[in-house]
C-alpha positions as CSV (number, residue, x, y, z in Angstrom):
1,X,0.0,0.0,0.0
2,X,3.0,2.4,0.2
3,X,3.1,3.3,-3.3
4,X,-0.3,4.0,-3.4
5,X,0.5,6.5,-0.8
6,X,4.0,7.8,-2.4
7,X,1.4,8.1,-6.0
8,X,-1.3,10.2,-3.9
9,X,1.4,12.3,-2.7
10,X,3.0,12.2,-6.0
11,X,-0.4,13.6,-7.8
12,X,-0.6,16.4,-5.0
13,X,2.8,18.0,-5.9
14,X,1.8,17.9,-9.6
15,X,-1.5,19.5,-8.5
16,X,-0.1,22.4,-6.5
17,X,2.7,22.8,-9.1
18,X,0.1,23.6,-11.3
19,X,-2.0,25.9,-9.1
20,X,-0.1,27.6,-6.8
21,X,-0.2,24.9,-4.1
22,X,-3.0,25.0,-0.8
23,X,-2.2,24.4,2.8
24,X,-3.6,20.8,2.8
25,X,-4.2,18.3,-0.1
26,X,-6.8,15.4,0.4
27,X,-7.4,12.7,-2.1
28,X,-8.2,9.1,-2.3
29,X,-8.2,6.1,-4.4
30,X,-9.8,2.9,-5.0
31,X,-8.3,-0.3,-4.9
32,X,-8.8,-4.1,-5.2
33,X,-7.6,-6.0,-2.2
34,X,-4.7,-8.2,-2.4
35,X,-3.9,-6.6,-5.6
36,X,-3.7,-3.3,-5.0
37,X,-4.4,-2.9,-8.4
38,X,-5.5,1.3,-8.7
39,X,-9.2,1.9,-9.9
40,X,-10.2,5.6,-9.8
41,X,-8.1,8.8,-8.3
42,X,-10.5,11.2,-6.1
43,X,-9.6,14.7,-5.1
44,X,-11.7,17.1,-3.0
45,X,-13.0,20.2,-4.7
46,X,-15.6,22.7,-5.2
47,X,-18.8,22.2,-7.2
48,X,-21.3,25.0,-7.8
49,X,-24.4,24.6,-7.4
50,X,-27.4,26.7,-7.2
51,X,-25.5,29.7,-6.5
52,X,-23.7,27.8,-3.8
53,X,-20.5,26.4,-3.6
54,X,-20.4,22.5,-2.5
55,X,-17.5,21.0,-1.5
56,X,-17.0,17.2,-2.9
57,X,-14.8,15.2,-0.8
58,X,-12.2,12.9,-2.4
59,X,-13.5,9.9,-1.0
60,X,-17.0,10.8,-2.8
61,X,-15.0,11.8,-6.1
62,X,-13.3,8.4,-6.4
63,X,-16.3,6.3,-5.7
64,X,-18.0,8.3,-7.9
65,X,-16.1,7.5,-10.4
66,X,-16.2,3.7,-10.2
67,X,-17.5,2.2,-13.5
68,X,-20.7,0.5,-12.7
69,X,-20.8,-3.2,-12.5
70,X,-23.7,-5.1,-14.1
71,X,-26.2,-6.0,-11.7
72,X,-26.7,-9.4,-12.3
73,X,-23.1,-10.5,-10.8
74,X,-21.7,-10.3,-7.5
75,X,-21.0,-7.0,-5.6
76,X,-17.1,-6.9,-6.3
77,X,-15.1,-6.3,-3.3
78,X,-12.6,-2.8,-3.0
79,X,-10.8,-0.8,-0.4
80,X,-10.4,2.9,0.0
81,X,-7.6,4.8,0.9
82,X,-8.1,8.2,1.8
83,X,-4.6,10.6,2.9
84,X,-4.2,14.2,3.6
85,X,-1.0,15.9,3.6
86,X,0.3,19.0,4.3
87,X,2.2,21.0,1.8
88,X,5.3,19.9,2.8
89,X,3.9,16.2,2.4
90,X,3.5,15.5,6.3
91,X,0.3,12.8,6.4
92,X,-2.7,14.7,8.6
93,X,-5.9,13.0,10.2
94,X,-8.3,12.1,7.0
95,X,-10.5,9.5,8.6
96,X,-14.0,10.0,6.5
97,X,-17.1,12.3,8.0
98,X,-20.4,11.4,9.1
99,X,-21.9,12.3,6.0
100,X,-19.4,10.7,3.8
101,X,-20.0,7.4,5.5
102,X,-23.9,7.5,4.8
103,X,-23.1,8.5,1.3
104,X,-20.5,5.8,0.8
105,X,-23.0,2.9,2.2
106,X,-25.4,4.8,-0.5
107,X,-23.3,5.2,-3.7
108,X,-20.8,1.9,-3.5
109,X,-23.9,-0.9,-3.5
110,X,-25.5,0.9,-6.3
111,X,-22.3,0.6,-8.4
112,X,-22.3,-3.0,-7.8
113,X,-19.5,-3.0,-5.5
114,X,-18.8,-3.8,-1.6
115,X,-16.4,-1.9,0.3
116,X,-14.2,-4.5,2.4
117,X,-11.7,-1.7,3.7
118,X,-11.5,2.5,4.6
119,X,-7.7,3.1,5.2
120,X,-6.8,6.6,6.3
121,X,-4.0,8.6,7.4
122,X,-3.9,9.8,11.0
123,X,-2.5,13.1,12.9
124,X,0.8,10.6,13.6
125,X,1.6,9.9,10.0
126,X,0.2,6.4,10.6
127,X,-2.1,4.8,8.3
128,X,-5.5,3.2,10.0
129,X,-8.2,1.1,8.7
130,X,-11.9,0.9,9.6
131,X,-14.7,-0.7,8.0
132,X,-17.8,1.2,7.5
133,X,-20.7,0.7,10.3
134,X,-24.0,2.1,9.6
């Protein structure tokens, strides 16, 4: 799972070369377990809407972007790993909201998918794992 990590952190200083750079950089990936084999890249950002600007979290971003699975065949299992990092590339707590969680146990089923794993960094640069209870 390190290179996953070292390629999410990767991405963000390709990002903030680009753009001038931000304080903190979130993203996320999907994976299949054992594998490790990369499925979608997720970033958060800002979506307008109605006048208003919504944030999408880069959890959301990369499950939304799984290609749907045809229904008729069994949910395929993935993992998640979500990091945020600091512009100097220090890992920060990213363990997923309230709200993500509901949407997550919304969107991944629907996509024909089952989420075995949430991985996430942590304040002390460690990487934690949780499964998602709703």
């Amino acid at each position: 799972m390190d290179f996953l990590i070292q390629d999410l952190i990767q991405r963000r200083t390709q990002k903030s070369d680009k753009n001038g750079g931000s304080h903190f950089y979130h993203a996320a990936c999907t994976f299949i377990p054992k594998k490790c084999k990369k499925l979608t890249y997720g970033m958060n950002h800002f979506t307008c809407q109605s006048r208003l600007d919504m944030s999408v979290h880069a959890e959301i971003d990369a499950l939304t972007k799984l290609k749907p699975r045809n229904e008729t065949k069994q949910f395929k299992k993935i993992n998640l790993l979500i990091i945020r990092t600091t512009k100097n590339g220090k890992l920060c707590m990213s363990k997923p909201c309230s709200q993500c969680c509901q949407d997550m146990a919304r969107i991944v089923p629907r996509l024909g998918y089952k989420l075995e794993w949430i991985y996430y960094s942590t304040a002390s640069e460690e990487i934690h794992r949780m499964k998602l209870d709703l």
